[in-house]
C-alpha positions in Angstrom: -1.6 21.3 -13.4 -5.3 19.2 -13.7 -8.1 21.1 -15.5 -9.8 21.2 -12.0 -7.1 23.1 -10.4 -6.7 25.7 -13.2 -10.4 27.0 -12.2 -11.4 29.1 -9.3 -13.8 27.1 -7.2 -16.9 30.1 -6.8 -18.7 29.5 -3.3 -21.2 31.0 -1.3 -20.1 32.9 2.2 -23.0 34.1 4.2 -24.9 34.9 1.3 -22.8 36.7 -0.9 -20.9 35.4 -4.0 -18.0 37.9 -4.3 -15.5 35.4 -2.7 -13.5 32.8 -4.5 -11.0 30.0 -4.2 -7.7 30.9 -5.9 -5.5 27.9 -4.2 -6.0 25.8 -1.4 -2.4 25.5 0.7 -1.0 23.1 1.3 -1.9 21.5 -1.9 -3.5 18.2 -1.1 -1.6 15.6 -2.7 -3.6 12.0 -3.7 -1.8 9.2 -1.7 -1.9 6.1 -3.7 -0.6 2.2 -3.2 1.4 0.7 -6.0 -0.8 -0.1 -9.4 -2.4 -3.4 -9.3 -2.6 -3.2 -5.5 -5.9 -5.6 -4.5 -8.6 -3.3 -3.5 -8.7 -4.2 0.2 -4.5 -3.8 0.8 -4.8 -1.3 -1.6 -7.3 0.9 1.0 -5.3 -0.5 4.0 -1.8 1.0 2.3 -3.3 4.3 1.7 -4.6 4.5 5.0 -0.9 3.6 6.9 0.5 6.2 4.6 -2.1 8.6 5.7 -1.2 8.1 9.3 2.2 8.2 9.1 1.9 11.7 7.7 -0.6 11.9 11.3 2.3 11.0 13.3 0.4 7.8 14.2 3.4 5.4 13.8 2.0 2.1 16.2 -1.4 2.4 14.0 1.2 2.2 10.5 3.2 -0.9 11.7 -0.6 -2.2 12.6 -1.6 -1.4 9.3 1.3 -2.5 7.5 0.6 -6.0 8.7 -3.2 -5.7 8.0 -1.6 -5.4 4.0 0.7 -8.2 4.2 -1.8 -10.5 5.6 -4.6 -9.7 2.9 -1.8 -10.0 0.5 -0.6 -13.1 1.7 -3.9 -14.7 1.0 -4.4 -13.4 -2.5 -1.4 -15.1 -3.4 -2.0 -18.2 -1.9 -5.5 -18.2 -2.8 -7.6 -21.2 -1.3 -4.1 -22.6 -0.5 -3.9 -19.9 2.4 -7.0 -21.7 4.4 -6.5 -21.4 7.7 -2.7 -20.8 8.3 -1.2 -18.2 10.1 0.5 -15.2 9.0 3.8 -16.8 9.9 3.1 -19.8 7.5 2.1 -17.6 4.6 4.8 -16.1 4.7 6.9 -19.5 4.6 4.5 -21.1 1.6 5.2 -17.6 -0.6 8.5 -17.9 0.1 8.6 -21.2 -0.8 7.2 -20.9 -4.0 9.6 -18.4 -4.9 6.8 -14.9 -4.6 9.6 -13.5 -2.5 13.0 -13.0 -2.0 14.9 -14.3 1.5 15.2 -10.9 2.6 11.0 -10.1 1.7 10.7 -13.3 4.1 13.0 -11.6 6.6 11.3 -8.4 6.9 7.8 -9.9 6.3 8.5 -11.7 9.7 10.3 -8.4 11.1 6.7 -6.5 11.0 4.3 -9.4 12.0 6.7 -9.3 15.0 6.5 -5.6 15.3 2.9 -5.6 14.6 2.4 -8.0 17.5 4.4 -5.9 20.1 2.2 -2.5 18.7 -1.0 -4.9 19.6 -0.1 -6.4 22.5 2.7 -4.5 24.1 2.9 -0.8 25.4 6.0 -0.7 22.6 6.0 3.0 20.9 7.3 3.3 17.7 9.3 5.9 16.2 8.8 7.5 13.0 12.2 6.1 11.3 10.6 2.3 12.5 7.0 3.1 10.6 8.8 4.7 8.0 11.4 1.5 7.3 8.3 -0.9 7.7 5.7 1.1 5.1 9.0 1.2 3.0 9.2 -2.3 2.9 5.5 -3.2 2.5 5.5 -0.6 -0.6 8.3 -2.2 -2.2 6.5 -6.1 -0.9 3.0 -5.0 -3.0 5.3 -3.8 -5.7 6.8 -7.3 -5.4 4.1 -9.2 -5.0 1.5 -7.7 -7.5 2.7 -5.0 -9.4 6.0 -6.2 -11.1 4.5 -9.7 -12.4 1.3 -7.7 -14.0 4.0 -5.4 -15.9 5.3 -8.6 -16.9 2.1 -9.6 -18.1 1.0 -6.8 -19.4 4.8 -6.8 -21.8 3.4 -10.4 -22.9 0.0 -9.4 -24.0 1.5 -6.4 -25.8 4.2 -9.1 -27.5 1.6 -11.4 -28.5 -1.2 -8.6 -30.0 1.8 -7.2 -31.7 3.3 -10.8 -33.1 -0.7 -11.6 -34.2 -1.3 -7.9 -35.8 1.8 -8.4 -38.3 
């Protein structure tokens, strides 16, 4: 348990201090994207997981778009100009940031995203479940596997140039 849970929180109810906190229930757990997440899909992934714990599945497949097109641009970098969403996804694929199937389901919820926009499609919670699924495992992809990889190399290298 964090220091800041083993305390009792003292507060102040109508003027008298005799009350504390022991535990707040349910506990609150931090919802996080994966580690090295860019800060702007990073806040965008937190906030689909957040709503799909609201029951707001549309706003999730919205969301989950809203990730892979910042995403899709960091990658690319100036090379993502103007092109779609669609095209990103082609040029990463392309030069081999994603798998076939990443392409496949990349495509699957800018379709999906598209209906949630501009259709009166619902969603259930097993589609918005499958599609944050996939963009978790896309950042971890994308962002969080090759700086582990980099992060091996440094360590190789400080320990090759410290013996």
């Amino acid at each position: 348990m964090a220091e800041s849970q083993k305390k009792d929180l003292d507060i102040l109810i109508s003027g008298n201090s005799q009350y504390r906190f022991r535990k707040i229930y349910p506990v609150v757990k931090k919802i996080t994207a994966p580690e090295y997440t860019p800060p702007v899909a990073d806040r965008t992934f937190v906030e689909a997981k957040e709503d799909l714990q609201r029951r707001r599945y549309d706003t999730v497949v919205i969301l989950c778009r809203r990730v892979l097109d910042i995403s899709t641009k960091k990658l690319l970098g100036d090379e993502a100009g103007k092109e779609s969403l669609s095209q990103r996804i082609q040029m990463i694929y392309k030069k081999g940031l994603i798998t076939e199937q990443m392409k496949e389901w990349a495509h699957i919820v800018r379709i999906d995203a598209n209906k949630a926009v501009h259709t009166d499609e619902v969603f259930t919670p097993i589609e918005a479940s499958q599609i944050l699924s996939f963009t978790e495992m896309f950042l971890v992809y994308a962002f969080t596997l090759p700086a582990m990889v980099e992060a091996r190399r440094e360590q190789k290298r400080s320990d090759s140039a410290s013996i």
